[in-house]
KOLDO-522938 format. One record per atom (N, C-alpha, C): residue in one letter; residue number from 0; x, y, z. Coordinates in Angstrom, 3 decimals. Layout:
<nodes>
NODE rest  nr       px       py       pz
NODE    A NUM        X        Y        Z
...
</nodes>
This chain:
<nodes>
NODE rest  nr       px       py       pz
NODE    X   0   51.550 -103.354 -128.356
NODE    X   0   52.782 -102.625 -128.600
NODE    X   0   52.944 -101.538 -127.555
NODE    X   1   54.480 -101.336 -126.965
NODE    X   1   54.410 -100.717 -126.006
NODE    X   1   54.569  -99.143 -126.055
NODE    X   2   54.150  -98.402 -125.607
NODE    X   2   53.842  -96.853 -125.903
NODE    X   2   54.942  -96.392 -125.453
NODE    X   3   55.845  -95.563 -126.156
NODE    X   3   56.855  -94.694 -125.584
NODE    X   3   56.262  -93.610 -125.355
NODE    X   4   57.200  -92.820 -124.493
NODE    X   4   56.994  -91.814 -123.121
NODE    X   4   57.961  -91.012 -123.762
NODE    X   5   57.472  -90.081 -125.076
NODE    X   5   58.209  -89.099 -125.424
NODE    X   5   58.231  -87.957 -124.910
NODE    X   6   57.777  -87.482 -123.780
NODE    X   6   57.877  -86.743 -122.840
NODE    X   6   59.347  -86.387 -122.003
NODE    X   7   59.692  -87.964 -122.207
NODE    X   7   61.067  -87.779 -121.140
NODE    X   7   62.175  -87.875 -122.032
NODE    X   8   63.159  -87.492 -122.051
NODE    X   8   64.210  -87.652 -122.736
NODE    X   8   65.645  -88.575 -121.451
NODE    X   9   66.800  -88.194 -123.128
NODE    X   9   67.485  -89.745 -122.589
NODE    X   9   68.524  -89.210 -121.013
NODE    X  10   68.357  -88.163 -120.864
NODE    X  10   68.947  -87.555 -119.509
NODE    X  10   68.314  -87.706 -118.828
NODE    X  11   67.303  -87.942 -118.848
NODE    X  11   66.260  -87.866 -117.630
NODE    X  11   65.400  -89.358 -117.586
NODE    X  12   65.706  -90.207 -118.261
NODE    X  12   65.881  -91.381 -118.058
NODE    X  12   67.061  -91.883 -117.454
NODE    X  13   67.814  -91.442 -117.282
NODE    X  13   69.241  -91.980 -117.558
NODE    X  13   69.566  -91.769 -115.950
NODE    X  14   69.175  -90.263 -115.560
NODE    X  14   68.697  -89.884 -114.063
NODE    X  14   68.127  -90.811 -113.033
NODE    X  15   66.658  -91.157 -113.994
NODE    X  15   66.177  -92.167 -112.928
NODE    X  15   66.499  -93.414 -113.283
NODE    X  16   67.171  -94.110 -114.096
NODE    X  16   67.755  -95.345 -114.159
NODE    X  16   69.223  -95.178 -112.718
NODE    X  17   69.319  -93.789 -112.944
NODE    X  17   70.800  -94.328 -111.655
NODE    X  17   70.249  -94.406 -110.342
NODE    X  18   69.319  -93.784 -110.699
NODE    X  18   68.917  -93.434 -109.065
NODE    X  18   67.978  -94.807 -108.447
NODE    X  19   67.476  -95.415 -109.737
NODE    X  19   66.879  -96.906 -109.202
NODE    X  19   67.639  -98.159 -109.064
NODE    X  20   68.774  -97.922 -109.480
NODE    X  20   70.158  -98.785 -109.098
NODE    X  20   70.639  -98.883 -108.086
NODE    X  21   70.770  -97.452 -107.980
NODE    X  21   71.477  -97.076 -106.199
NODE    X  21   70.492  -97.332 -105.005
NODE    X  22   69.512  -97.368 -105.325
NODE    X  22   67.785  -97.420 -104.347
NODE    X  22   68.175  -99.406 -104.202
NODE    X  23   68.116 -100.374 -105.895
NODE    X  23   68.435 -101.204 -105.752
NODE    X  23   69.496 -101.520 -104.611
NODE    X  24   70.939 -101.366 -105.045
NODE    X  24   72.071 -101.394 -104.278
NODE    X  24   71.839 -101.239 -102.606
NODE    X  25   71.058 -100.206 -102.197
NODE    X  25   71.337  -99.590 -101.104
NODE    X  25   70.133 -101.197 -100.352
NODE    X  26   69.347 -101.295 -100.856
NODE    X  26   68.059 -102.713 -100.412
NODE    X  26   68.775 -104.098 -100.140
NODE    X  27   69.932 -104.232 -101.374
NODE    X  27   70.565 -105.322 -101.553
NODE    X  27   71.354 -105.170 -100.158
NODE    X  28   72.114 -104.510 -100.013
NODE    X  28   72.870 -104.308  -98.563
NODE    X  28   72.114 -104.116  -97.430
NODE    X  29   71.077 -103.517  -97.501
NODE    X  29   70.420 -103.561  -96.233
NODE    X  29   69.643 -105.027  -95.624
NODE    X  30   69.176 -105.826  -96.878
NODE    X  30   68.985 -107.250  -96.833
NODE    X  30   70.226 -108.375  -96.320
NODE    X  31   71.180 -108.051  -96.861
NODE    X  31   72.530 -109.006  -96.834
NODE    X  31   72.995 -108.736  -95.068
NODE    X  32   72.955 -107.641  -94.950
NODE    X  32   73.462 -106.837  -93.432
NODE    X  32   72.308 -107.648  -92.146
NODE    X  33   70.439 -107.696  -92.616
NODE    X  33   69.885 -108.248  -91.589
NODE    X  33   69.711 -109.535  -91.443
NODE    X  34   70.057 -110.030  -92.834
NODE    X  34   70.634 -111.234  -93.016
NODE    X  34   71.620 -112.148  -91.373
NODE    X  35   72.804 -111.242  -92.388
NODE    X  35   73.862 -111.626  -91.492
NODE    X  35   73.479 -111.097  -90.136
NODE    X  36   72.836 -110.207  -89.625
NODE    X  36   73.007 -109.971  -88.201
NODE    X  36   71.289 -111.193  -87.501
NODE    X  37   71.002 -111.346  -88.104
NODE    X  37   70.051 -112.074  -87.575
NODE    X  37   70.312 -113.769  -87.562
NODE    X  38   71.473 -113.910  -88.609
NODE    X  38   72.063 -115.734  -88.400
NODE    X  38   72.900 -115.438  -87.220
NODE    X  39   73.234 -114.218  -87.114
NODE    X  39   74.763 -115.182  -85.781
NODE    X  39   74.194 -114.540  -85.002
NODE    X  40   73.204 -113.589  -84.872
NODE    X  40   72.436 -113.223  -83.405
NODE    X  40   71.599 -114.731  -82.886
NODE    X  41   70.980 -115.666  -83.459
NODE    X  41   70.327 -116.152  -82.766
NODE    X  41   70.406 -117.876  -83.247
NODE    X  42   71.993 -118.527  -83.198
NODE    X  42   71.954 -119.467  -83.863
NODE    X  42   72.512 -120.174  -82.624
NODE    X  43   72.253 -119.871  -81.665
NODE    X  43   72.226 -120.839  -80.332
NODE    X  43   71.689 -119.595  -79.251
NODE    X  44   70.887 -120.765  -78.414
NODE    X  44   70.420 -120.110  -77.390
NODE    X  44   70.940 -120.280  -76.136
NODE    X  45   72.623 -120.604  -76.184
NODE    X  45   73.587 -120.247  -75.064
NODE    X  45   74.319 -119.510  -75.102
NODE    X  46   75.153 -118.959  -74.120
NODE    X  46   76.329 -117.820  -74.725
NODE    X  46   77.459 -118.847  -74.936
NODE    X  47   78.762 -118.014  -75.029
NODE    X  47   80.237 -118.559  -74.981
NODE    X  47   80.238 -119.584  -73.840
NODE    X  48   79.638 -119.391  -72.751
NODE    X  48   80.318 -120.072  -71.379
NODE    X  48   79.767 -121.397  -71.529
NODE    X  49   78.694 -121.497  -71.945
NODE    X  49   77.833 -122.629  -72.295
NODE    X  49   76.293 -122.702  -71.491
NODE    X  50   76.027 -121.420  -70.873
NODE    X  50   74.864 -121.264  -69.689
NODE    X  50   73.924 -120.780  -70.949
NODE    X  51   72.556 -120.832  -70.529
NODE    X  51   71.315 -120.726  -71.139
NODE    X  51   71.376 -119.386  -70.695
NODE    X  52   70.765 -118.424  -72.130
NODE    X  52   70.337 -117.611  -71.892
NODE    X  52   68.796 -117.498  -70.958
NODE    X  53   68.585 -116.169  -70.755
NODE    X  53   67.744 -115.848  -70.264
NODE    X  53   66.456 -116.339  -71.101
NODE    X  54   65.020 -116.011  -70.823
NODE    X  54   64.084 -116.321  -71.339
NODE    X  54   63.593 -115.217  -72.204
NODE    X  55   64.027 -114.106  -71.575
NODE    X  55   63.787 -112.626  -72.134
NODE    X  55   64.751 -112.358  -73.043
NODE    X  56   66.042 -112.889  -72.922
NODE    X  56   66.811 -112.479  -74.126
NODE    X  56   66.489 -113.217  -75.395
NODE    X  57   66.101 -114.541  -75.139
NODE    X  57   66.041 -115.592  -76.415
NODE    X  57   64.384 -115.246  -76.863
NODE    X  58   63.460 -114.518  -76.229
NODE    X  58   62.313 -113.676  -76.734
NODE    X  58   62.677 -112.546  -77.727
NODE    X  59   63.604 -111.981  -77.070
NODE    X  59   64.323 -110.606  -78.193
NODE    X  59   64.539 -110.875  -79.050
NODE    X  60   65.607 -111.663  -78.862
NODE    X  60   66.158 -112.448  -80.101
NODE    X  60   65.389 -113.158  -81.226
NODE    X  61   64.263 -113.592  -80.824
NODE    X  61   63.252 -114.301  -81.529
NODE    X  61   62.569 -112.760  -82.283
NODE    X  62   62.178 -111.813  -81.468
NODE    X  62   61.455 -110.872  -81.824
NODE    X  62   62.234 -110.316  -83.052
NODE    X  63   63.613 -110.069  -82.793
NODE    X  63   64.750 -109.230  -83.688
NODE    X  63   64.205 -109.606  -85.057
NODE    X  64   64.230 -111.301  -84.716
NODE    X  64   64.629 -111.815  -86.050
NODE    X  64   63.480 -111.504  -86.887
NODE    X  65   62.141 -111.961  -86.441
NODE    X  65   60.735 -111.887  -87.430
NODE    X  65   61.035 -110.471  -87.029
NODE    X  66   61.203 -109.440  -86.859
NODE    X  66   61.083 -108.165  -87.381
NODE    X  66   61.967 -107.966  -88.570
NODE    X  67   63.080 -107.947  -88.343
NODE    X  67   64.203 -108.069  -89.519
NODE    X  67   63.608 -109.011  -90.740
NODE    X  68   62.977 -110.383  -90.719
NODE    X  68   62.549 -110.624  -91.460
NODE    X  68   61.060 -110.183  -92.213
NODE    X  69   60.512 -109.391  -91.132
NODE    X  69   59.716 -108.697  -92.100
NODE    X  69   59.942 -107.410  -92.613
NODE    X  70   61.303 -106.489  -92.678
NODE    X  70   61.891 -105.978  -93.193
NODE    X  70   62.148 -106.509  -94.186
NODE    X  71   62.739 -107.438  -94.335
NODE    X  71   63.293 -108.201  -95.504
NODE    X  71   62.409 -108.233  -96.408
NODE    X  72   61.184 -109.381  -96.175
NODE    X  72   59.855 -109.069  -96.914
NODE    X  72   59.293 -108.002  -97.753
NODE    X  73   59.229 -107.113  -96.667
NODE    X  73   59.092 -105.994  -97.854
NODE    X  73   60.115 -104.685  -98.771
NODE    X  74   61.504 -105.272  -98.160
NODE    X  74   62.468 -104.705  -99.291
NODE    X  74   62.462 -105.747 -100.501
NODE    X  75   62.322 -106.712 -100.164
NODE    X  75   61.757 -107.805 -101.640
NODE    X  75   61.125 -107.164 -102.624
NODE    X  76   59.880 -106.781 -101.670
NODE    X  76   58.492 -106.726 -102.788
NODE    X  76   58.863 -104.761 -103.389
NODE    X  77   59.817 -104.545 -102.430
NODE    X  77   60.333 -103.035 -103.677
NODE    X  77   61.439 -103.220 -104.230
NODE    X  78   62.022 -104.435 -103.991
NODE    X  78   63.336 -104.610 -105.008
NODE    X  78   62.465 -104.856 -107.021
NODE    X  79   61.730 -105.984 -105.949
NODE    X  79   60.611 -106.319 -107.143
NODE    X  79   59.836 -104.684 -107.831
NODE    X  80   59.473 -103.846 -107.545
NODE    X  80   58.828 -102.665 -107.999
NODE    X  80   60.327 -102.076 -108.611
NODE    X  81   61.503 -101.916 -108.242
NODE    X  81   62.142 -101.319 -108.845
NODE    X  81   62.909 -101.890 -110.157
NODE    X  82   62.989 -102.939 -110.269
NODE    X  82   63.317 -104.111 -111.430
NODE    X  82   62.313 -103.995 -112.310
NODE    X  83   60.737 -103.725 -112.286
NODE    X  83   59.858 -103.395 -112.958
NODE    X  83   60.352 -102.414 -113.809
NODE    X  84   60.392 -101.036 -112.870
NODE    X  84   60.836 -100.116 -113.400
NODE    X  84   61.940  -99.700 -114.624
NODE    X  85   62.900 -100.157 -113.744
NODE    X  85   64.222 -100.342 -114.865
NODE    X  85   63.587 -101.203 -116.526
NODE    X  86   62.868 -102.169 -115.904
NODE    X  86   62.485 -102.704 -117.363
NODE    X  86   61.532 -101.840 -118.445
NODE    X  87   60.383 -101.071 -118.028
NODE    X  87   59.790  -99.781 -118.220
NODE    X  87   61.539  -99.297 -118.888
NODE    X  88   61.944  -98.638 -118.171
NODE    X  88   62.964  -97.893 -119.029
NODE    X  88   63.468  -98.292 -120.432
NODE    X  89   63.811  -99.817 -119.727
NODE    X  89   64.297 -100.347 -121.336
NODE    X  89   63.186 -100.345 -122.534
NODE    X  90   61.701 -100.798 -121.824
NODE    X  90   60.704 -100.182 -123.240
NODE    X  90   60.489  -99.365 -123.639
NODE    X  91   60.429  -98.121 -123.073
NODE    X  91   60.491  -96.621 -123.515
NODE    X  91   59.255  -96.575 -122.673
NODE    X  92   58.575  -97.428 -121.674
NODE    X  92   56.995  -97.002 -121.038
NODE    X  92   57.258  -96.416 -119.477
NODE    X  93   58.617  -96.217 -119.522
NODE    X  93   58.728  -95.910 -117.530
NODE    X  93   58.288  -94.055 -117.726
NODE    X  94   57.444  -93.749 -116.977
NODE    X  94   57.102  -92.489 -116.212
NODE    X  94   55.219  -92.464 -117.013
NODE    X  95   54.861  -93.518 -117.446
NODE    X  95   53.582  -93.878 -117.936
NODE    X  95   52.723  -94.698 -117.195
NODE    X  96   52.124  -94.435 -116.729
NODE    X  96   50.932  -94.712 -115.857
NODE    X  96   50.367  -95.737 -116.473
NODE    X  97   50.604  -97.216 -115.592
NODE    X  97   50.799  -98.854 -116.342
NODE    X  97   48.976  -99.046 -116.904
NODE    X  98   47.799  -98.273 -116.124
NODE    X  98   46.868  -98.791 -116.290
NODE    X  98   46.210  -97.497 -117.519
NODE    X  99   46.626  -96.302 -117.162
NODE    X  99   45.751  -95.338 -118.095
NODE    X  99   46.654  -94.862 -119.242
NODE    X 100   47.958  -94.967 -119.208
NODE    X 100   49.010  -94.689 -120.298
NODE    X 100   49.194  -92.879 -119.927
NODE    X 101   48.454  -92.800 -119.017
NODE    X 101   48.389  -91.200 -119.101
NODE    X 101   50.532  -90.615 -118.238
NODE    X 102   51.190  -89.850 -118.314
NODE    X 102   52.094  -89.696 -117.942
NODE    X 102   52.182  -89.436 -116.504
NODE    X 103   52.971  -89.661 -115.583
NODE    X 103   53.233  -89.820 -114.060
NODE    X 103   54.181  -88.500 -114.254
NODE    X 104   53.878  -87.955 -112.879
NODE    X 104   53.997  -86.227 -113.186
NODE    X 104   55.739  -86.062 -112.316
NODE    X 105   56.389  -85.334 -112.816
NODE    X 105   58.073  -85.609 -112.410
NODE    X 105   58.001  -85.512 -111.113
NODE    X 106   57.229  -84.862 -110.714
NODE    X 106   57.089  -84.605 -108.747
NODE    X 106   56.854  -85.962 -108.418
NODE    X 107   56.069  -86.598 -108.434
NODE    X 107   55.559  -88.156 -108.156
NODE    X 107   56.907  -88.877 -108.637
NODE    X 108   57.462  -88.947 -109.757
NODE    X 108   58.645  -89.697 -109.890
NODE    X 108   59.782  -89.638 -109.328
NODE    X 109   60.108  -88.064 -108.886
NODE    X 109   61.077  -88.262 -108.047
NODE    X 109   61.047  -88.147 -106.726
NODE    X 110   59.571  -88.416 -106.133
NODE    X 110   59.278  -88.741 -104.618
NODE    X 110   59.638  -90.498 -104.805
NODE    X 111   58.764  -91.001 -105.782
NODE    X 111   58.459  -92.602 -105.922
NODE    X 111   59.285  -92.896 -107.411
NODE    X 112   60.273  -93.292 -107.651
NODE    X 112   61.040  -93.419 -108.718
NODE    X 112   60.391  -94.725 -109.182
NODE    X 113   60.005  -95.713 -108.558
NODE    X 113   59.400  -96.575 -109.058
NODE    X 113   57.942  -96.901 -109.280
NODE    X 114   57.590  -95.637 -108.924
NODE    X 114   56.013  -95.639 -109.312
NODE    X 114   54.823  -96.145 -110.850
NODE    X 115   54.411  -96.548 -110.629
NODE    X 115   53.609  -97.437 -110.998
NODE    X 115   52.441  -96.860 -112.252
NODE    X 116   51.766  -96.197 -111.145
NODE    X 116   50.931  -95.411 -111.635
NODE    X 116   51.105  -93.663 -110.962
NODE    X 117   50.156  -92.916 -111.961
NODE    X 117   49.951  -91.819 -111.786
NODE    X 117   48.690  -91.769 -110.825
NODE    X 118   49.374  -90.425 -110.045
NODE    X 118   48.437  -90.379 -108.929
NODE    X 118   46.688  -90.159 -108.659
NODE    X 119   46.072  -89.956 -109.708
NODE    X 119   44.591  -90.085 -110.086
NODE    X 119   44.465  -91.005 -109.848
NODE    X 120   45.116  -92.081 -110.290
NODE    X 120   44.556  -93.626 -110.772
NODE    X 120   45.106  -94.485 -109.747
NODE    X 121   45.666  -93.820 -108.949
NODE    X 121   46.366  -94.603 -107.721
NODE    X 121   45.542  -94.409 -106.607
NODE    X 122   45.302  -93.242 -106.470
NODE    X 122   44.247  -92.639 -105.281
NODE    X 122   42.418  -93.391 -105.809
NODE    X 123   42.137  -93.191 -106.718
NODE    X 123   41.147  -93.980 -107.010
NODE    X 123   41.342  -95.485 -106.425
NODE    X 124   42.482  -96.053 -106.890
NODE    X 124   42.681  -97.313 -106.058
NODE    X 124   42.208  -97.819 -104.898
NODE    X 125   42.879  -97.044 -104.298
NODE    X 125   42.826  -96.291 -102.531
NODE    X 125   41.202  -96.476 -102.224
NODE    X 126   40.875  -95.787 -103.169
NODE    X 126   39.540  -95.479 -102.566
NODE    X 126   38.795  -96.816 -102.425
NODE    X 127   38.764  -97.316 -103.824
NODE    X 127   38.199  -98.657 -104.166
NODE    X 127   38.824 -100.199 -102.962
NODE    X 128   39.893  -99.990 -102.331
NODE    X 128   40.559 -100.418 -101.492
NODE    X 128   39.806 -100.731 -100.314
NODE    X 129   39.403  -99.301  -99.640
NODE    X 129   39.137  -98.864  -98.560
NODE    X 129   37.574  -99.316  -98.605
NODE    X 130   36.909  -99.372  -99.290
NODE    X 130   35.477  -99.610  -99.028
NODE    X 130   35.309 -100.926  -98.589
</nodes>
């Protein structure tokens, strides 16, 4: 059973529910935008006249794209963290620290609105990571 986070009230849920919408929104467009600039940047490797590009431009172009697509990649994997979140809201468990239940401190939430865990248990992570 999932633990509500009577700590926060419904304004201040309500706060970071907009603000993880607009975080959403703003990802969704920035995806759709490298999207589109990366299909018609590099969907022939001639210009208008019909001459071959250069070797260096169709390198760029190649480069643009796997960069943009690894942009993409990882606005995914925080579209994904922020959809988490929002769902947290709807259980009453968002600003609760997923592994210790202990509360995620408002400074941390409104640096990382979709944060996960509280920062003890995150930095411990880290640590355990790094070895």
């Amino acid at each position: 059973m999932p633990q509500n986070n009577k700590s926060m009230d419904k304004k201040k849920l309500e706060t970071y529910r907009n603000l993880l919408v607009k975080m959403r929104e703003d990802i969704i467009n920035d995806i759709k935008s490298m999207s589109n600039v990366s299909g018609a940047a590099g969907e022939d490797s001639s210009d208008v006249s019909g001459h071959v590009l250069h070797m260096a431009d169709v390198a760029t172009d190649m480069y643009d794209k796997e960069f943009s697509l690894g942009l993409a990649s990882k606005d995914r994997v925080l579209l994904q963290k922020i959809d988490e979140a929002l769902v947290r809201i709807d259980h009453g468990t968002y600003g609760l620290c997923i592994a210790t239940k202990k509360p995620i401190s408002p400074a941390r939430l409104k640096a990382i609105p979709y944060a996960e865990y509280c920062l003890e248990y995150q930095e411990k992570m880290e640590q355990e990571q790094g070895r």
